[in-house]
C-alpha positions as a printed Julia matrix, in Angstrom:
359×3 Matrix{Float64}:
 -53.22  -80.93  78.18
 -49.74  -79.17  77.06
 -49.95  -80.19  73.74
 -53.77  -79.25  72.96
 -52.39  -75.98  74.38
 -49.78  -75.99  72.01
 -52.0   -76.6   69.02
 -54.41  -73.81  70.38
 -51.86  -71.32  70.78
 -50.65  -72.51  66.98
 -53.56  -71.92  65.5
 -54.06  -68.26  67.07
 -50.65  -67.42  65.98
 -51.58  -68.79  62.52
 -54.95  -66.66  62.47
 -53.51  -63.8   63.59
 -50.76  -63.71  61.01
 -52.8   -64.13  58.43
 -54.93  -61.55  59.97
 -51.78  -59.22  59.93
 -51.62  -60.18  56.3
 -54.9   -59.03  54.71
 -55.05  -55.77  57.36
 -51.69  -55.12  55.54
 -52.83  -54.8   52.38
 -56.32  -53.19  53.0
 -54.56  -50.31  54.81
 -50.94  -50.32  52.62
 -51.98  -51.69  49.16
 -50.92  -54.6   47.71
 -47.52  -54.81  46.9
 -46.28  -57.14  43.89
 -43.23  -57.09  41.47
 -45.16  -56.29  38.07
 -44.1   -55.58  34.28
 -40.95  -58.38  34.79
 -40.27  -58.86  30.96
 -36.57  -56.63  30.6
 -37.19  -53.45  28.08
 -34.78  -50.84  27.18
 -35.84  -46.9   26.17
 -35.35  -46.39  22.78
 -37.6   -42.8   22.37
 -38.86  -40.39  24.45
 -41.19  -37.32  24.44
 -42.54  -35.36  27.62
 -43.54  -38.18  30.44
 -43.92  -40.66  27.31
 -41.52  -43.48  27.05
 -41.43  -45.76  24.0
 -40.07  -49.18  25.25
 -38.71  -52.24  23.52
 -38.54  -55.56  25.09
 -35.66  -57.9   25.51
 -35.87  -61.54  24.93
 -33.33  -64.31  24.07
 -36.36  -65.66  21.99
 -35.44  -65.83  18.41
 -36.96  -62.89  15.92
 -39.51  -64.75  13.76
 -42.18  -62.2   12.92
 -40.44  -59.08  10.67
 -43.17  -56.88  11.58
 -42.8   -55.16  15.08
 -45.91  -54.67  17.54
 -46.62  -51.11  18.92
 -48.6   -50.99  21.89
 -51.09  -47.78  22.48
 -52.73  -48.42  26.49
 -55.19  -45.82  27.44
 -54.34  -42.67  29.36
 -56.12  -43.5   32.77
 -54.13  -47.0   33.56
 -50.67  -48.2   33.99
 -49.38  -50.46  30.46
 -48.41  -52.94  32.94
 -51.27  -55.2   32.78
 -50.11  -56.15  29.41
 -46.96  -57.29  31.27
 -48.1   -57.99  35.04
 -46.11  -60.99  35.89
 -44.41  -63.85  34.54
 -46.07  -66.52  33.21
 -49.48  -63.93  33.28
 -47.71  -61.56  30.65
 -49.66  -61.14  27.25
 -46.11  -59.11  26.32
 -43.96  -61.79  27.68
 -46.18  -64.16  25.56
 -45.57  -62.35  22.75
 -41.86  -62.42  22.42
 -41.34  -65.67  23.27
 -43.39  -66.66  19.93
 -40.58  -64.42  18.4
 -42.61  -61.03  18.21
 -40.31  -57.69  18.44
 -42.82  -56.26  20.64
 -42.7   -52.23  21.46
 -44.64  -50.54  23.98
 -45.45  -46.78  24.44
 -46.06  -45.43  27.88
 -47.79  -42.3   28.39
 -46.04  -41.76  31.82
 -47.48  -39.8   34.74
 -49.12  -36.63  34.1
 -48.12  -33.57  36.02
 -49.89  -30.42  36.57
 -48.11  -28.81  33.97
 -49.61  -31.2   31.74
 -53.21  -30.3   32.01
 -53.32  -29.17  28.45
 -52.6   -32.24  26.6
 -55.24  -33.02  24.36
 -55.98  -35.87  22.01
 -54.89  -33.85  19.01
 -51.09  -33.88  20.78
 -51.22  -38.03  21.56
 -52.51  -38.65  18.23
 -50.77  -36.11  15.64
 -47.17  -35.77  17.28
 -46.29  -38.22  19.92
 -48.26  -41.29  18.07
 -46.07  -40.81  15.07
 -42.83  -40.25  16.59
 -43.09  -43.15  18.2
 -44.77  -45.55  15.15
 -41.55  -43.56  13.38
 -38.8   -44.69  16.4
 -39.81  -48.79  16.03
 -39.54  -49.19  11.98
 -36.41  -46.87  12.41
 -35.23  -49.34  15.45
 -36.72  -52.68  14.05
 -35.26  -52.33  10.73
 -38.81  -52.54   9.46
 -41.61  -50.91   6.97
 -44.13  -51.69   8.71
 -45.86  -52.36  11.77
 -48.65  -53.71  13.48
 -51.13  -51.5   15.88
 -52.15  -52.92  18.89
 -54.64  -50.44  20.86
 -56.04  -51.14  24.6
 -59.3   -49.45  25.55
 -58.56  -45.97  25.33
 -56.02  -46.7   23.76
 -57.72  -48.35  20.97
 -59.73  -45.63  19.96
 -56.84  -43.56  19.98
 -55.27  -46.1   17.68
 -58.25  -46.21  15.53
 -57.78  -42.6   15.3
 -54.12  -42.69  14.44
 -55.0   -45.69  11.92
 -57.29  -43.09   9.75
 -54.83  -40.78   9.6
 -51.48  -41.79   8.89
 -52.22  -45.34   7.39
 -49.08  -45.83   4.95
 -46.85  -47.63   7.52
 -49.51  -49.47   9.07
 -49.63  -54.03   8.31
 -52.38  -54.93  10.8
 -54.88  -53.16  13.08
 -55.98  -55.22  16.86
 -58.07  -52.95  18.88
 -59.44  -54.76  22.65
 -61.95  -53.53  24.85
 -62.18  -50.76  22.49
 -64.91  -48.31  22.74
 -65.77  -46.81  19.33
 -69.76  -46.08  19.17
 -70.55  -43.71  22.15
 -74.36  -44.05  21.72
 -76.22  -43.06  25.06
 -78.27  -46.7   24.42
 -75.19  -48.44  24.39
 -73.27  -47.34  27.6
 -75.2   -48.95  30.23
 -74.77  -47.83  33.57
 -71.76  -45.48  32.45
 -74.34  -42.94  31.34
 -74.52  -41.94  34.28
 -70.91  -40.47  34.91
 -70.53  -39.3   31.68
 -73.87  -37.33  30.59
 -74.48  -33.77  30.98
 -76.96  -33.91  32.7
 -74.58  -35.67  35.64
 -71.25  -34.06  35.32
 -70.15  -30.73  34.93
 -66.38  -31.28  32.72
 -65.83  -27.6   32.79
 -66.29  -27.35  36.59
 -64.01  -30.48  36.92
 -61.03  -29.63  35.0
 -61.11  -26.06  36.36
 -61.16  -27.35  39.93
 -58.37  -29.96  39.49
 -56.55  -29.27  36.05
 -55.89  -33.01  35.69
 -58.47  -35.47  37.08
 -57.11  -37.86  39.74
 -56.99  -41.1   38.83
 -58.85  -42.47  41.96
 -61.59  -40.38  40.6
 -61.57  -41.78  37.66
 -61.17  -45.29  39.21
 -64.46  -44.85  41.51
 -66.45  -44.1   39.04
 -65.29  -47.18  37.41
 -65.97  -49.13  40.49
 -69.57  -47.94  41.52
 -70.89  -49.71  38.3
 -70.25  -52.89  40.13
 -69.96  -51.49  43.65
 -70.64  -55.14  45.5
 -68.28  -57.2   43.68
 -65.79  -54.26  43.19
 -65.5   -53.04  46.79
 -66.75  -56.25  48.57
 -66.07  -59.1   46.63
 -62.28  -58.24  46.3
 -61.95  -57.9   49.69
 -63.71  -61.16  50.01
 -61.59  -62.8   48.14
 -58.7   -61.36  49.2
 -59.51  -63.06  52.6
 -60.89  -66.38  51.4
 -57.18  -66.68  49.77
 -55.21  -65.97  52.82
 -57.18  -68.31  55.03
 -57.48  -70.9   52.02
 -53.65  -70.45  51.7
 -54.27  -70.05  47.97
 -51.98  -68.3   45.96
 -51.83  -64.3   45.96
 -49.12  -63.36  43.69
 -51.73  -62.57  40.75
 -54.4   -61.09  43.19
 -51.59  -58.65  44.53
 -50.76  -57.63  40.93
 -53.92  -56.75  39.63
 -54.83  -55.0   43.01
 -51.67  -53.31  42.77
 -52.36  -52.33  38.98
 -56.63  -51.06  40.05
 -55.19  -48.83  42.69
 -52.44  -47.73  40.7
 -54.26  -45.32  38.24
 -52.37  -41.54  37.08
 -54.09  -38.28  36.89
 -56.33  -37.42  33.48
 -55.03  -34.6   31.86
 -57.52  -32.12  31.86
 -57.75  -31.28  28.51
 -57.94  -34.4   27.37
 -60.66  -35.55  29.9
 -62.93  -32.91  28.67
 -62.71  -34.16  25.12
 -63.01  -38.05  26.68
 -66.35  -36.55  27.81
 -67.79  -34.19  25.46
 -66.7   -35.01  22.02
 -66.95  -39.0   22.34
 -69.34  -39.68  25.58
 -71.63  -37.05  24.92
 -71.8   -36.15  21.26
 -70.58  -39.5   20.01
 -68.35  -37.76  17.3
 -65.94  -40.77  15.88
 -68.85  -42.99  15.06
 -70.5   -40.58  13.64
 -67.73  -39.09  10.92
 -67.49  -35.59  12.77
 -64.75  -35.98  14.82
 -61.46  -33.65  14.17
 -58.2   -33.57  15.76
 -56.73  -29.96  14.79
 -58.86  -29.73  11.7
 -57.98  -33.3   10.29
 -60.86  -35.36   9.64
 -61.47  -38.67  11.34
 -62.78  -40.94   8.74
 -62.71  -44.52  10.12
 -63.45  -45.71   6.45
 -60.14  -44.73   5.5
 -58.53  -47.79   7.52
 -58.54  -51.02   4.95
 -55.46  -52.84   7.03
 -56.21  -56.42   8.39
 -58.2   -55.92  11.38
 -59.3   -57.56  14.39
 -61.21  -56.39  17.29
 -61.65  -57.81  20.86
 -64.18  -57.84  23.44
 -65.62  -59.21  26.92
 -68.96  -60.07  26.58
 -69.28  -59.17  30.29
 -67.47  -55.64  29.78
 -69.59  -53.06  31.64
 -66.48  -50.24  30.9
 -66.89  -51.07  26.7
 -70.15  -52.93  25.84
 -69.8   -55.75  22.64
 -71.5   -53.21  21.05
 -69.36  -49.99  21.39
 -66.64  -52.11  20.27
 -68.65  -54.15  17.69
 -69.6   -50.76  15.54
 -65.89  -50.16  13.9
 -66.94  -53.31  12.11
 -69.31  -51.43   9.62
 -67.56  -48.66   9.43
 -64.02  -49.64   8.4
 -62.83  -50.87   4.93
 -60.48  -53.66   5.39
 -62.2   -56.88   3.57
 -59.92  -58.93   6.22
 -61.47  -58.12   9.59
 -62.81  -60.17  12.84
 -64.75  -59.16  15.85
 -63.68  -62.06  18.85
 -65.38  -62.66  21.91
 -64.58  -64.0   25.0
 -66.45  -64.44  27.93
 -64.77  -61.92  30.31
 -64.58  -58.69  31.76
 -62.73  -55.96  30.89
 -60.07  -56.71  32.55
 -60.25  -60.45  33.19
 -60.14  -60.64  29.3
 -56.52  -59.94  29.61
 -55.91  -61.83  33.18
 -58.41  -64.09  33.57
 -58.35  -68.19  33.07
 -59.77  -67.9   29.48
 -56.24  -65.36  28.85
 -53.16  -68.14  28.18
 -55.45  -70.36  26.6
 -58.18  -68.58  24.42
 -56.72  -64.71  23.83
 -53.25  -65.25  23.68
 -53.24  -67.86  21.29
 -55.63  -66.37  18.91
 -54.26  -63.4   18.89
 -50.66  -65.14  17.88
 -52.78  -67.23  15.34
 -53.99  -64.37  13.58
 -51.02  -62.1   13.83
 -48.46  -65.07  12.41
 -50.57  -65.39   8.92
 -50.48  -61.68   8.72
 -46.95  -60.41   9.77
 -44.76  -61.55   6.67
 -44.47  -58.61   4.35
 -42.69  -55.67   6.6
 -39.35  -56.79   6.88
 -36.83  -54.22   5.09
């Protein structure tokens, strides 16, 4: 009878740890040791940082990597953890691998615009790694937001750039093409001026729940499901931490920048159509004839295959790809089809192409 007790009691203290676990995390957040791979600081401007990581890995690529994320996430899901680190990946095939980090907004911020990423801190920083790398030229690498901020930049200043990767980019803002996210981004549904008025910068949980509510059951249950099946499953959680960590971790919008986000690409679908202009300059997308490559989830609801599919036709490099994988929008970069589909390919296709900007 004392030892079935025993076992009884065992298992209640067992479920009720675990129990203490999850409750944890659903009230604190998950915690988790992300963006692992040692950088140093080598520029910075405002709340930007331009980082450069450290590896013991031999240099065998002469042309650097810049990394543009977008302005409403955290660059650290390009870095999350070891051994599920696209960055981390990257050096160890030899890559000097640069990063720039837009930082955390603050109120005094609010006026930031696209013209200021694109025309002076872009630069700077594309300037800073050939002046730290010892190179001529570099290669773009845009995320999201980030990409079409990169395809922007690539138009405009294309004289230092080798090759052009753009992932989960959104380029063609077509109302037929967004899906569910018409509905947070129309006119008819959101009032920007009222918005940025009210909070100068956007929080990002804003931004991050309108994100969510396109998939509101697997988003808000099925994480949480998850989450649970893991603890009582005694599966691992170190990845499910980071990328709960990195969801929840979103910064503030700046305001003026938002309101172009909105209007100018969402709304009047200005870059596809030729008529965009950052302080009078011109966006033509036909003036970028670098290799180029272009990723996508054929299960992204945040950038549809097609959005990102459009820069095909309207670029002019003769050497250019559009690559698919079957993932999300962010699983593309996490997910089981990551080490062993993206990561590769992307080496693959940056090795043949990375031999002619060393000084």
């Amino acid at each position: 009878m004392a030892e079935k007790t025993d076992v009884a009691t065992s298992d209640f203290e067992n479920f009720f740890d675990k129990y203490n676990q999850g409750m944890s995390i659903v009230v604190e957040g998950a915690q988790a040791d992300t963006g692992q791979t040692p950088k140093e600081t080598v520029w910075t401007k405002n709340k930007a940082r331009l980082y450069r990581y450290q590896t013991t890995a031999e240099k065998k690529q002469p042309v650097p990597i810049l990394f543009v994320f977008a302005l409403i996430n955290r660059p650290y899901i390009l870095d999350l953890m070891p051994g599920n680190s696209l960055i981390e990946f990257l050096c160890e095939q030899g890559y000097d691998v640069y990063l720039l980090d837009w930082g955390i907004p603050g109120d005094e911020d609010k006026d930031q615009s696209f013209d200021d990423y694109v025309l002076d801190y872009m630069p700077r920083a594309a300037k800073k790694v050939l002046k730290h790398s010892g190179a001529e030229k570099f290669t773009l690498f845009g995320y999201c937001m980030g990409g079409t901020m990169s395809a922007m930049y690539a138009s405009l200043f294309p004289e230092k750039l080798e090759n052009l990767i753009l992932m989960t980019t959104p380029i063609d803002f077509n109302k037929e093409e967004l899906g569910l996210y018409e509905l947070f981004t129309s006119e008819k549904y959101i009032d920007v001026g009222t918005l940025t008025d009210a909070f100068g910068n956007i929080p990002g949980d804003m931004i991050d729940t309108g994100n969510r509510m396109l998939k509101p059951v697997t988003n808000y249950v099925g994480t949480y499901v998850n989450m649970w099946e893991r603890i009582f499953e005694d599966k691992p959680m170190e990845t499910w931490l980071a990328m709960n960590k990195w969801v929840n971790d979103g910064p503030p919008f700046p305001g003026a920048a938002f309101k172009q986000w909105i209007t100018e690409f969402y709304q009047q679908n200005k870059l596809s159509q030729g008529e965009m202009k950052l302080r009078g300059k011109q966006i033509d997308l036909s003036k970028i004839d670098v290799p180029f490559l272009a990723i996508a989830g054929t299960k992204d609801h945040i950038c549809t295959p097609p959005q990102a599919e459009a820069i095909m036709d309207l670029i002019s490099s003769r050497d250019k790809e559009f690559f698919t994988l079957d993932a999300g929008h962010v699983g593309l970069m996490t997910g089981r089809g990551a080490k062993t589909s993206l990561w590769p390919k992307v080496d693959d296709w940056l090795s043949s192409r990375s031999g002619n900007g060393q000084s």
